[in-house]
PDB file with one MODEL, atoms N, CA, C and O in Angstrom:
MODEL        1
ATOM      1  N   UNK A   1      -0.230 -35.718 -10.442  1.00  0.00           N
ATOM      2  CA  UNK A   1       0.575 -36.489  -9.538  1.00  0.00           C
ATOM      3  C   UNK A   1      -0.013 -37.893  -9.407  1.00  0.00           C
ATOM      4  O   UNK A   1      -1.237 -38.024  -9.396  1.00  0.00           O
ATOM      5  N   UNK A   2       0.870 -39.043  -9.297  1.00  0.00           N
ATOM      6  CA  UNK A   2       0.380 -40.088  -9.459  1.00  0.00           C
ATOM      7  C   UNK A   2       0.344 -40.459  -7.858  1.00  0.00           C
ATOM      8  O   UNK A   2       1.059 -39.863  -7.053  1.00  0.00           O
ATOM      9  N   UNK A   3      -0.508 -41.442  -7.506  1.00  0.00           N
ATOM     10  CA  UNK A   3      -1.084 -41.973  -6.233  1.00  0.00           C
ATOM     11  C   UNK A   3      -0.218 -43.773  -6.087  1.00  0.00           C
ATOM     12  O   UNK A   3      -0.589 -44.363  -7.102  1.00  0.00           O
ATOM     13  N   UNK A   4       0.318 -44.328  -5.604  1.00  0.00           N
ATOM     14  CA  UNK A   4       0.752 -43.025  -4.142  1.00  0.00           C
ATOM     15  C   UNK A   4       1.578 -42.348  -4.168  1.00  0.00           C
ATOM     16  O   UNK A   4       2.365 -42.424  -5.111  1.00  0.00           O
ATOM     17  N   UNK A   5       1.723 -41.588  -3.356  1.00  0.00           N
ATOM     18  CA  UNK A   5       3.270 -40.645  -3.069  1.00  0.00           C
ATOM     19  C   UNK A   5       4.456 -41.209  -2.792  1.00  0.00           C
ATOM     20  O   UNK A   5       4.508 -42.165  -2.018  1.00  0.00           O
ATOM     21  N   UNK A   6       5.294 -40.825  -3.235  1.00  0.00           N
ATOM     22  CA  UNK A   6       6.698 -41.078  -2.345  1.00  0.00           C
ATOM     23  C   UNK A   6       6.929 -40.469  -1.450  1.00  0.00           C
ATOM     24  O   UNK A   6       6.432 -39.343  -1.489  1.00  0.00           O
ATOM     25  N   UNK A   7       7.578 -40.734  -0.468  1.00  0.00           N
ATOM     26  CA  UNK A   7       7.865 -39.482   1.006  1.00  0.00           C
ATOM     27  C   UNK A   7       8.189 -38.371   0.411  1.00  0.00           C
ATOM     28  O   UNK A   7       7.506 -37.364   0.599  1.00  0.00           O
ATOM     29  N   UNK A   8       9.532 -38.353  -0.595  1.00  0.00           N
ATOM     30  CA  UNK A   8       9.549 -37.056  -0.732  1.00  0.00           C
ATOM     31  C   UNK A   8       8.199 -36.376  -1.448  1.00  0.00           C
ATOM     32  O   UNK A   8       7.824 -35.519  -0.648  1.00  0.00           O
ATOM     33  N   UNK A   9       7.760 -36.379  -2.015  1.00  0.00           N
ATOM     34  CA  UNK A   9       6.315 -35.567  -2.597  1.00  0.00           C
ATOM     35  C   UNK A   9       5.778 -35.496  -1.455  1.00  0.00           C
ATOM     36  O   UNK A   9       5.610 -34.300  -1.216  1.00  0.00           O
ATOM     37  N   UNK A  10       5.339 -36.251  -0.443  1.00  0.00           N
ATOM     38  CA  UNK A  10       4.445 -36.180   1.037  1.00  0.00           C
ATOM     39  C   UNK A  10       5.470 -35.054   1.499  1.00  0.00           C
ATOM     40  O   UNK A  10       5.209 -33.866   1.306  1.00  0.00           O
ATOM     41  N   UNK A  11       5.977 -35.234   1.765  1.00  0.00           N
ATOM     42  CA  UNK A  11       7.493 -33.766   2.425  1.00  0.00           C
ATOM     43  C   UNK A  11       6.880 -32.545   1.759  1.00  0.00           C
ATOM     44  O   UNK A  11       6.379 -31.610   2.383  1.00  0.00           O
ATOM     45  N   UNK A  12       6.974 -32.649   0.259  1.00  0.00           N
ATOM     46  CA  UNK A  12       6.965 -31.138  -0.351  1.00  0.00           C
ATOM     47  C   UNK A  12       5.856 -30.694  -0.449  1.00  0.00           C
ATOM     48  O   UNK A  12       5.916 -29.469  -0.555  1.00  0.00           O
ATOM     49  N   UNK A  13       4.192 -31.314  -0.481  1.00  0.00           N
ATOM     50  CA  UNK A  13       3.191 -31.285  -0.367  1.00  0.00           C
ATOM     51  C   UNK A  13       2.530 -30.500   0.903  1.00  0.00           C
ATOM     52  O   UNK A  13       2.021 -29.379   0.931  1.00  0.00           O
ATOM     53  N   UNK A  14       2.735 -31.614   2.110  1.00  0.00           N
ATOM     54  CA  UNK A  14       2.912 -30.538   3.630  1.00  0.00           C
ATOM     55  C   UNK A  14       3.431 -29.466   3.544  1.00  0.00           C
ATOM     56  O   UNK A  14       2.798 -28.488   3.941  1.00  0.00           O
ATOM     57  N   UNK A  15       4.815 -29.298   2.970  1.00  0.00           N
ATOM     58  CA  UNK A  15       5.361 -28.106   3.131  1.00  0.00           C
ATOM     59  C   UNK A  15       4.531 -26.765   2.659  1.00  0.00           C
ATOM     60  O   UNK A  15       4.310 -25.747   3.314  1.00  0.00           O
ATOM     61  N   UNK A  16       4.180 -27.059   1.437  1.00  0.00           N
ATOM     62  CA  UNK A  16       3.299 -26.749   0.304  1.00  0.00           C
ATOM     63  C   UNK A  16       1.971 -26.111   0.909  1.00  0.00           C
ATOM     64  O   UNK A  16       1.456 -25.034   0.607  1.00  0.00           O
ATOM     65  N   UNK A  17       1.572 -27.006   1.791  1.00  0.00           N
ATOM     66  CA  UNK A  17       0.171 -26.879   2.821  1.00  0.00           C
ATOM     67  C   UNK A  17       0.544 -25.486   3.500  1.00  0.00           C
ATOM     68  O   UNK A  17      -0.030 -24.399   3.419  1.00  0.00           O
ATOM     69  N   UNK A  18       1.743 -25.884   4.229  1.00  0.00           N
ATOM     70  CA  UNK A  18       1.481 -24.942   5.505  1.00  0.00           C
ATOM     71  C   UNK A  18       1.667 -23.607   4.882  1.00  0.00           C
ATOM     72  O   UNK A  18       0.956 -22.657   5.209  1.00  0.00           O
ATOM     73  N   UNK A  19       2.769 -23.497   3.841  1.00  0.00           N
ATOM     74  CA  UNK A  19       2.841 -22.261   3.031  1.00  0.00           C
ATOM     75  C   UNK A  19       1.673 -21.537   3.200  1.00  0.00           C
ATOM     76  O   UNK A  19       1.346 -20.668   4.008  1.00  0.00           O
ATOM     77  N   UNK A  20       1.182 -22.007   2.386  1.00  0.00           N
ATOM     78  CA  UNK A  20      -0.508 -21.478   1.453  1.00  0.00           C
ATOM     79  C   UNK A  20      -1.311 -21.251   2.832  1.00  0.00           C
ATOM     80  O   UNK A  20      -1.825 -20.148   3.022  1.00  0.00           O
ATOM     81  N   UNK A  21      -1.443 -22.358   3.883  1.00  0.00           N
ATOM     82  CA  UNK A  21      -2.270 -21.584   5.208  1.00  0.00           C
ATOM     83  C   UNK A  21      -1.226 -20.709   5.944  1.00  0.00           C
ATOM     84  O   UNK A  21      -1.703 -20.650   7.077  1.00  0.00           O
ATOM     85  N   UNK A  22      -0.301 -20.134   5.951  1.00  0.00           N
ATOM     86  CA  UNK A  22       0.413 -19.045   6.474  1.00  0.00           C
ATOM     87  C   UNK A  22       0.379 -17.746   5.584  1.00  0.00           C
ATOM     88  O   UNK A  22       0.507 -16.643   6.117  1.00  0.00           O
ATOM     89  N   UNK A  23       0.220 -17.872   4.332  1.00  0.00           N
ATOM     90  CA  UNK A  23      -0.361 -16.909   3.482  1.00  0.00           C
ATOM     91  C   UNK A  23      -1.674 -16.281   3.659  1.00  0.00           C
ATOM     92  O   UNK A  23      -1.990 -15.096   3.553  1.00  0.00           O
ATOM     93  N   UNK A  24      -2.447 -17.423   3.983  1.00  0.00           N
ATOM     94  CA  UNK A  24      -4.087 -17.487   3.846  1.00  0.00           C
ATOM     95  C   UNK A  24      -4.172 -16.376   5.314  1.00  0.00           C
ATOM     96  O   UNK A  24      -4.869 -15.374   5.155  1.00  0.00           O
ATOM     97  N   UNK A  25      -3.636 -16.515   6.386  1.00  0.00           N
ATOM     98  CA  UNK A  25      -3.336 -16.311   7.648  1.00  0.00           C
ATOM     99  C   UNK A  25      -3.129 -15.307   7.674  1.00  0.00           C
ATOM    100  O   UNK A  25      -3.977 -14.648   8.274  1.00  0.00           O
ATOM    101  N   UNK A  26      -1.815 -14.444   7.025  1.00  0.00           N
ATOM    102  CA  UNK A  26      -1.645 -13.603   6.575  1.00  0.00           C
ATOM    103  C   UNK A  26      -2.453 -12.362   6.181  1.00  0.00           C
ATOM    104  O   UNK A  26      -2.670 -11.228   6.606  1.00  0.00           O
ATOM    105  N   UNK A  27      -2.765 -13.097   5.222  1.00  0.00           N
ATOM    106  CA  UNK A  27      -3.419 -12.205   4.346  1.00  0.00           C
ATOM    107  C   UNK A  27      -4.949 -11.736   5.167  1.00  0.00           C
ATOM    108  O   UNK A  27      -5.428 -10.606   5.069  1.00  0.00           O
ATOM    109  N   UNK A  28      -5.458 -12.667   5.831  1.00  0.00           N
ATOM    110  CA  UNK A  28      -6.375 -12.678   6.861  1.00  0.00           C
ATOM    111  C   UNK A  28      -6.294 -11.120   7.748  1.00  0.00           C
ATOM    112  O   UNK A  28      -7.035 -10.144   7.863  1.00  0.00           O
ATOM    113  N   UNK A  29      -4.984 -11.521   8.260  1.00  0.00           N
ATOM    114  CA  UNK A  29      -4.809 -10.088   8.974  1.00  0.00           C
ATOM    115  C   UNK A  29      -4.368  -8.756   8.762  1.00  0.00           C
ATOM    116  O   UNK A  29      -4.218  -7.733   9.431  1.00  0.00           O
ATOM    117  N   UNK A  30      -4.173  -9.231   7.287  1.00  0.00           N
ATOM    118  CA  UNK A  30      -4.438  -7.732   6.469  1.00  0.00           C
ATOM    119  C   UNK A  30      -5.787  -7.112   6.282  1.00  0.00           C
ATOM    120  O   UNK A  30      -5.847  -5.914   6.558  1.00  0.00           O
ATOM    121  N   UNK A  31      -7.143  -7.835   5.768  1.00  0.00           N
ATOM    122  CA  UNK A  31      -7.900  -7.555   5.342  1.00  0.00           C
ATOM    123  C   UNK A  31      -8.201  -7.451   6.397  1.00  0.00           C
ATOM    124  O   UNK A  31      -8.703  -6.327   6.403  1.00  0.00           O
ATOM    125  N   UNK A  32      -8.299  -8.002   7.830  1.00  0.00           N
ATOM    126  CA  UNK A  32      -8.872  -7.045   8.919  1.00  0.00           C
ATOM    127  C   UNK A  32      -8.161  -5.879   9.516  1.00  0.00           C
ATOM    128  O   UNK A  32      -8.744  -5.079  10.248  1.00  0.00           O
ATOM    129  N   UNK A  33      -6.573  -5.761   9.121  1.00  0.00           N
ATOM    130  CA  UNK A  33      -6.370  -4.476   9.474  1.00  0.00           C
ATOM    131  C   UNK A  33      -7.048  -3.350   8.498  1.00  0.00           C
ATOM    132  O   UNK A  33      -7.290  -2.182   8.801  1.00  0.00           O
ATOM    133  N   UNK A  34      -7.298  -4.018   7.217  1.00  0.00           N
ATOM    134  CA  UNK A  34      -8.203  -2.636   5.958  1.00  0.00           C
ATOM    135  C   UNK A  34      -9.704  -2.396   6.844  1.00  0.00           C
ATOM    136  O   UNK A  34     -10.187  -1.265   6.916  1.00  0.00           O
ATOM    137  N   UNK A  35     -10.165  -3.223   7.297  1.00  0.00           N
ATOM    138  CA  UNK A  35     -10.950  -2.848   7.418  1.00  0.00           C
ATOM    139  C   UNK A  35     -11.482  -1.908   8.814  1.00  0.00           C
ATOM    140  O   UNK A  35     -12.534  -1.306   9.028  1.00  0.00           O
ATOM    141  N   UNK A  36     -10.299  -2.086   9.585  1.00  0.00           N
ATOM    142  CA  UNK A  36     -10.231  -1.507  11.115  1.00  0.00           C
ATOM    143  C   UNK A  36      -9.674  -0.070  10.830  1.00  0.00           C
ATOM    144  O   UNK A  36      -9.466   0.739  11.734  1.00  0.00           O
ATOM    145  N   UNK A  37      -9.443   0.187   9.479  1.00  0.00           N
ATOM    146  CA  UNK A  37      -8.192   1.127   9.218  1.00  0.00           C
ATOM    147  C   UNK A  37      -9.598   2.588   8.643  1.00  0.00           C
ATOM    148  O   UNK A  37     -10.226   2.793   7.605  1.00  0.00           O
ATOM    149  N   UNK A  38      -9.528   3.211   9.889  1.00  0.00           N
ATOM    150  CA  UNK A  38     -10.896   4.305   9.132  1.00  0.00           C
ATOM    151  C   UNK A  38     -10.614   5.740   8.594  1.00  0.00           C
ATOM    152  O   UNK A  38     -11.410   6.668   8.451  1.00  0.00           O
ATOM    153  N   UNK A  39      -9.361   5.689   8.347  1.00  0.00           N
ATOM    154  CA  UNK A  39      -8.586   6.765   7.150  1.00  0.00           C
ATOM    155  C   UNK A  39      -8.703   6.386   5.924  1.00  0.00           C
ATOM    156  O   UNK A  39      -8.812   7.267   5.070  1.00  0.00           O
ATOM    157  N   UNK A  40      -8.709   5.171   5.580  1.00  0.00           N
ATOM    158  CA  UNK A  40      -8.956   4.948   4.243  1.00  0.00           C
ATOM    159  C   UNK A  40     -10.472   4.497   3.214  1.00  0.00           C
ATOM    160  O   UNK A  40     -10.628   4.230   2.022  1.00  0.00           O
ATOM    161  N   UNK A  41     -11.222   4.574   4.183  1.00  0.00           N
ATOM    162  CA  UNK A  41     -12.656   4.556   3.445  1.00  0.00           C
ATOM    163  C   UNK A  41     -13.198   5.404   2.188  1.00  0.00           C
ATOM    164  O   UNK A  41     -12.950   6.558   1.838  1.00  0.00           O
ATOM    165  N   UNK A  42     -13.856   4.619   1.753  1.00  0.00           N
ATOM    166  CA  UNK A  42     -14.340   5.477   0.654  1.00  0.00           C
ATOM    167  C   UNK A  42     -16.001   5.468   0.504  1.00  0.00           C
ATOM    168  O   UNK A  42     -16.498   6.039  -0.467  1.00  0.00           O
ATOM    169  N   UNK A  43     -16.670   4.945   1.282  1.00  0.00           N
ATOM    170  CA  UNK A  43     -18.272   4.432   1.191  1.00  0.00           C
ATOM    171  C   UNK A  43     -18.531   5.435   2.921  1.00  0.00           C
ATOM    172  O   UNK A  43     -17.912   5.017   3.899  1.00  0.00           O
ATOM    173  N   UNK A  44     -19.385   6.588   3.063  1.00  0.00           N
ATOM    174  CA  UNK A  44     -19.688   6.337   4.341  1.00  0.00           C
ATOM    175  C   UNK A  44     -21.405   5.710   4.158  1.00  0.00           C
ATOM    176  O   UNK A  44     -21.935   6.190   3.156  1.00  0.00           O
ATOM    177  N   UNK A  45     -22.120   4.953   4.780  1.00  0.00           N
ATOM    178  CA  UNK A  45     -23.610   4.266   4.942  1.00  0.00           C
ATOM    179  C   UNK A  45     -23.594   4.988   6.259  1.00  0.00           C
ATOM    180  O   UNK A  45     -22.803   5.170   7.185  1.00  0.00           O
ATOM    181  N   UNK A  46     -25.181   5.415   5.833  1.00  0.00           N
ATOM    182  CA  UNK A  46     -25.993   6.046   7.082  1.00  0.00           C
ATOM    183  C   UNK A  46     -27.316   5.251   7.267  1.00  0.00           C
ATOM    184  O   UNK A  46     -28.175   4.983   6.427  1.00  0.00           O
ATOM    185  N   UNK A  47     -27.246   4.926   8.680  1.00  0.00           N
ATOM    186  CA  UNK A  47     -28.163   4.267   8.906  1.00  0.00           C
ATOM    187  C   UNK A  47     -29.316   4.860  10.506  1.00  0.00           C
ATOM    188  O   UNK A  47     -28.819   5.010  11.623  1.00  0.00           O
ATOM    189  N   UNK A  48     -30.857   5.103  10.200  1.00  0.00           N
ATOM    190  CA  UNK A  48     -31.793   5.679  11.156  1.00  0.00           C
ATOM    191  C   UNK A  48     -32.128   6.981  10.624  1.00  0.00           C
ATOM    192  O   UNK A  48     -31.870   7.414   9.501  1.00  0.00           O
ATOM    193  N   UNK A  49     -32.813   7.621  11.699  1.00  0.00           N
ATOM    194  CA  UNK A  49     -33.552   8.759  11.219  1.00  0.00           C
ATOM    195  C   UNK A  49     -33.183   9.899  12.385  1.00  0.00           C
ATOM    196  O   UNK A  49     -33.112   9.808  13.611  1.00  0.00           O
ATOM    197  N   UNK A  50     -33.032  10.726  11.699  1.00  0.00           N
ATOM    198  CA  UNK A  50     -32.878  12.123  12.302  1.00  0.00           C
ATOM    199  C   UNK A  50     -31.651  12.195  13.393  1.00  0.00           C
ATOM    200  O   UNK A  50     -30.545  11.997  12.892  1.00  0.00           O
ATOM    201  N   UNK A  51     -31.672  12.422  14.654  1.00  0.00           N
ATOM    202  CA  UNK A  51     -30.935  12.089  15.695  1.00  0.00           C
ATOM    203  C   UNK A  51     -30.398  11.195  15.652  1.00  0.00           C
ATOM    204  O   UNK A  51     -29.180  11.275  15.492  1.00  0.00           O
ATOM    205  N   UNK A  52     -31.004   9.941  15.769  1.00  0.00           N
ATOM    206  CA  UNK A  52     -30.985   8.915  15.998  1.00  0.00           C
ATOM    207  C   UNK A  52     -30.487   7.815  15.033  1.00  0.00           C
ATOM    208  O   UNK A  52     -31.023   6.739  14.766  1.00  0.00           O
ATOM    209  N   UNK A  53     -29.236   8.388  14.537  1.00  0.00           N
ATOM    210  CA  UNK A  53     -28.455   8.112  13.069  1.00  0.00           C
ATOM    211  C   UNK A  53     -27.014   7.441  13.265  1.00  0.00           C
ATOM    212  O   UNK A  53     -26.440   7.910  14.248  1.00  0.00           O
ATOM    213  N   UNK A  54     -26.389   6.605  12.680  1.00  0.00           N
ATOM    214  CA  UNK A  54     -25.216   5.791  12.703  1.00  0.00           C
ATOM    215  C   UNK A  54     -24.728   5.774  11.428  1.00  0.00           C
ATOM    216  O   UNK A  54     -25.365   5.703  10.376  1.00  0.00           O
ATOM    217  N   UNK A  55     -23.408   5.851  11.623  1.00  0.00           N
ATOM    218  CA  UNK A  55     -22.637   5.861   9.863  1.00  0.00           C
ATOM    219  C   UNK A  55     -21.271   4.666  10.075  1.00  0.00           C
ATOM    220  O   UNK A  55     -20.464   4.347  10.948  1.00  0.00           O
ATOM    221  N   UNK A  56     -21.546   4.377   9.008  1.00  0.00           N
ATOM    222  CA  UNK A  56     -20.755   3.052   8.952  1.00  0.00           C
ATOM    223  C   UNK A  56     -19.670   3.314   7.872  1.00  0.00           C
ATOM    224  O   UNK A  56     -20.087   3.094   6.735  1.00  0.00           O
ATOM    225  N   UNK A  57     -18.046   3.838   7.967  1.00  0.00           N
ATOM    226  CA  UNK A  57     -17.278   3.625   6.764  1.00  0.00           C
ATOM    227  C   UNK A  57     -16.772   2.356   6.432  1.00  0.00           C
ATOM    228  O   UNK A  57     -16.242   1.459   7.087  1.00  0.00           O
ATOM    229  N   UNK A  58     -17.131   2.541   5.004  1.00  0.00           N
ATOM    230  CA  UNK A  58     -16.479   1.330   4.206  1.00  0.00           C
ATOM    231  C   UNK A  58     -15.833   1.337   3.492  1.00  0.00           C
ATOM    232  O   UNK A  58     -15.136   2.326   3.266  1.00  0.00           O
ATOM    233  N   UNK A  59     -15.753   0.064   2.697  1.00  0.00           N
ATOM    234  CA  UNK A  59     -14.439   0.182   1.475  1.00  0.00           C
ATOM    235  C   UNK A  59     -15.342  -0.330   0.332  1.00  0.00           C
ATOM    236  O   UNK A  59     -15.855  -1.444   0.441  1.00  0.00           O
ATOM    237  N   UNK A  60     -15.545   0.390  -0.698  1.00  0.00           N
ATOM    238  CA  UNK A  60     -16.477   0.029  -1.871  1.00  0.00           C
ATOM    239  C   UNK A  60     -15.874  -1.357  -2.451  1.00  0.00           C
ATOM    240  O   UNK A  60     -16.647  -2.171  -2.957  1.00  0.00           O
ATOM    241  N   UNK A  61     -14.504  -1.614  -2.373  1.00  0.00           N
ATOM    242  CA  UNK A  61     -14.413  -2.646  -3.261  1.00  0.00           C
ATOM    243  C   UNK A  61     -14.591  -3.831  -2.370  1.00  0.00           C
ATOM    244  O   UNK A  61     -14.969  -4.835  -2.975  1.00  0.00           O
ATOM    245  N   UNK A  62     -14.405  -3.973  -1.027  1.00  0.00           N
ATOM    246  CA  UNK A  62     -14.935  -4.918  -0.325  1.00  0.00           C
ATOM    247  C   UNK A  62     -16.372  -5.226  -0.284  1.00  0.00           C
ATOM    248  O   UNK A  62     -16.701  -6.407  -0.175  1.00  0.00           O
ATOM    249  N   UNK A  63     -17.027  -4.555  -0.340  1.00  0.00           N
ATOM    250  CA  UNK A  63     -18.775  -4.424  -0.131  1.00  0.00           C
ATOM    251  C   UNK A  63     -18.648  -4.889  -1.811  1.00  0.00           C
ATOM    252  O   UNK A  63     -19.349  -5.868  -2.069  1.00  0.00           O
ATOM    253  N   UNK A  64     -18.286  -4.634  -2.349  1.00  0.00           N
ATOM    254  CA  UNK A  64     -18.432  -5.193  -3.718  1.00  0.00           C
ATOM    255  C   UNK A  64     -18.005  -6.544  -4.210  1.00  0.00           C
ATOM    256  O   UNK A  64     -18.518  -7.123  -5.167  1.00  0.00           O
ATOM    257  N   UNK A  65     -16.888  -7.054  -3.371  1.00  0.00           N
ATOM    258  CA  UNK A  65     -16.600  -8.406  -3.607  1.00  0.00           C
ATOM    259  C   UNK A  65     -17.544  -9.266  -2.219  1.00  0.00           C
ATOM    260  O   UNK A  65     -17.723 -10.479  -2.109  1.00  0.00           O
ATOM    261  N   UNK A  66     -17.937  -8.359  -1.456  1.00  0.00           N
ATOM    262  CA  UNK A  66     -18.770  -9.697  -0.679  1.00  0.00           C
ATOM    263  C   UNK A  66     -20.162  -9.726  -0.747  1.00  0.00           C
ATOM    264  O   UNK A  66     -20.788 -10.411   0.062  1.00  0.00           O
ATOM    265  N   UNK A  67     -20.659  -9.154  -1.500  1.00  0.00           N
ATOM    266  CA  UNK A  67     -22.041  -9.023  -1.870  1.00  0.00           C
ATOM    267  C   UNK A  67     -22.614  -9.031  -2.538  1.00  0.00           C
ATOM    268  O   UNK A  67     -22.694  -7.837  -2.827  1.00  0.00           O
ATOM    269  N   UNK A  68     -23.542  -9.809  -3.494  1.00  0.00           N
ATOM    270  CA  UNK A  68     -24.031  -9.930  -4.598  1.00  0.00           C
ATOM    271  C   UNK A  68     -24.661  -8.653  -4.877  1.00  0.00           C
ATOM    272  O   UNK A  68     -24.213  -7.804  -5.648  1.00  0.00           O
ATOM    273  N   UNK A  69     -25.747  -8.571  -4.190  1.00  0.00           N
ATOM    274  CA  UNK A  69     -26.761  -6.812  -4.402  1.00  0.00           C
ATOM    275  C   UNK A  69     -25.627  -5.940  -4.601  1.00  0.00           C
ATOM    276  O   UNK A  69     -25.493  -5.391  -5.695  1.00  0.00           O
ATOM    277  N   UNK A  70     -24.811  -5.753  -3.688  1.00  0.00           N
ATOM    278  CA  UNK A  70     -23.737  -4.555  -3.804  1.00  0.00           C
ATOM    279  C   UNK A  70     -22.950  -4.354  -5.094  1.00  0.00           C
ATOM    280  O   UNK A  70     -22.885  -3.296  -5.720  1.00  0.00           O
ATOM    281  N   UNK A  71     -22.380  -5.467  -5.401  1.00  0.00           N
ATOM    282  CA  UNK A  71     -21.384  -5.615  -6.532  1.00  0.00           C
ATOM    283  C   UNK A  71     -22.133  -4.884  -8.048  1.00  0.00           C
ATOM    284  O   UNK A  71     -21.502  -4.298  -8.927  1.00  0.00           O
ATOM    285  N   UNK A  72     -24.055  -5.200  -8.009  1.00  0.00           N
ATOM    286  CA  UNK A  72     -24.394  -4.321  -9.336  1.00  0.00           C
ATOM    287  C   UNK A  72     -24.634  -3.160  -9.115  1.00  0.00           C
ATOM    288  O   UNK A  72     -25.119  -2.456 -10.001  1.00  0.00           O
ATOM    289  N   UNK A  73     -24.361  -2.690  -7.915  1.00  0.00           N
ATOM    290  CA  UNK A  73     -24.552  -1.110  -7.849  1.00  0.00           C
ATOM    291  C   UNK A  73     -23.168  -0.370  -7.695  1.00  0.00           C
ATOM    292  O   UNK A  73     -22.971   0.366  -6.727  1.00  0.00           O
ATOM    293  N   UNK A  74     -22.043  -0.615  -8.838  1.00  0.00           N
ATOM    294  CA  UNK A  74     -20.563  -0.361  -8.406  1.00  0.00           C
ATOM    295  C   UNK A  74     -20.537   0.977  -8.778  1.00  0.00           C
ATOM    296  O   UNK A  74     -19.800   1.601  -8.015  1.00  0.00           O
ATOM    297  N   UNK A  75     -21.079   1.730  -9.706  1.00  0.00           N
ATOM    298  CA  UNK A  75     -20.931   3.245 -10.256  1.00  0.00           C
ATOM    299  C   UNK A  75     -21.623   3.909  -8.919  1.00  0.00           C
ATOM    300  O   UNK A  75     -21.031   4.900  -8.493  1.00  0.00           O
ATOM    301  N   UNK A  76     -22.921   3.451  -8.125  1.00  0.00           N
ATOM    302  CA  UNK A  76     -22.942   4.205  -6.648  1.00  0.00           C
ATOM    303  C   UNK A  76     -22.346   3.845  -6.576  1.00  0.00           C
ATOM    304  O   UNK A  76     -21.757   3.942  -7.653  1.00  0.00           O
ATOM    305  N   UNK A  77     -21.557   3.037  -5.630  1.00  0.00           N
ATOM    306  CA  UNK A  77     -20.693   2.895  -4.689  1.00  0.00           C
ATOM    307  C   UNK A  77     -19.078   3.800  -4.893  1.00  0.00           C
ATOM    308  O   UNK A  77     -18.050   3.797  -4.216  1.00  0.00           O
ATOM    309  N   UNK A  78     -19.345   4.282  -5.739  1.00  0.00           N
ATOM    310  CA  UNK A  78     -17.700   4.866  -6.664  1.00  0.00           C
ATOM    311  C   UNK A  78     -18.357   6.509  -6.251  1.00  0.00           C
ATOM    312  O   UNK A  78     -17.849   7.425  -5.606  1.00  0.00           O
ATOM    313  N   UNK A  79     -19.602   6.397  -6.891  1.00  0.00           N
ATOM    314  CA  UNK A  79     -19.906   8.055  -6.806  1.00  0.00           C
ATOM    315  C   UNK A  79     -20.127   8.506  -5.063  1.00  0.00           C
ATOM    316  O   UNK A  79     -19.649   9.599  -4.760  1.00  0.00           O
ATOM    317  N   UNK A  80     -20.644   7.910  -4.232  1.00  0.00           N
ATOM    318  CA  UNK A  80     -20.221   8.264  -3.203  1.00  0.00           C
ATOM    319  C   UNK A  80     -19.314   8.576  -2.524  1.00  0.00           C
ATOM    320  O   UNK A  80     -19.394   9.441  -1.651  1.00  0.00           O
ATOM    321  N   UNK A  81     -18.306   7.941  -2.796  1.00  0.00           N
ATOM    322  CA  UNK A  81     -16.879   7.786  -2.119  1.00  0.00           C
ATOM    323  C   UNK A  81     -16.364   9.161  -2.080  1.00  0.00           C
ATOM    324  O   UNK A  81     -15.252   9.390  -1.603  1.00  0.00           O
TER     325      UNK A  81
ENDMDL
END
């Protein structure tokens, strides 16, 4: 696109904007409903000792896209599930 704009390109551009952040938005409140959603887990993590123990379900492919360490251990994370 050449500089400067014409209004109309400034028009379709904004438009363009808000799209993509109403998507972004979107999609936002999907991935926190996956993750609020504890029927569909596939990872449970246990964390402490004996009694005194906490389990955390997850979603392997999330822990895998947000984590470097996690992402090379994907065959655990599969065999647990």
């Amino acid at each position: 696109m050449d500089w400067p704009l014409k209004k109309s390109e400034i028009f379709f551009e904004t438009k363009k904007l808000k799209m993509i952040s109403r998507f972004h938005s979107g999609l936002s409140k999907d991935f926190s409903s996956i993750l609020h959603d504890a029927d569909d887990f596939n990872v449970i993590i246990r964390v402490g000792e004996n009694k005194n123990t906490k389990e955390f379900r997850a979603h392997s492919v999330i822990l895998r896209a947000r984590s470097l360490e996690l992402s090379g251990h994907a065959n655990e994370l599969k065999r647990s599930g």
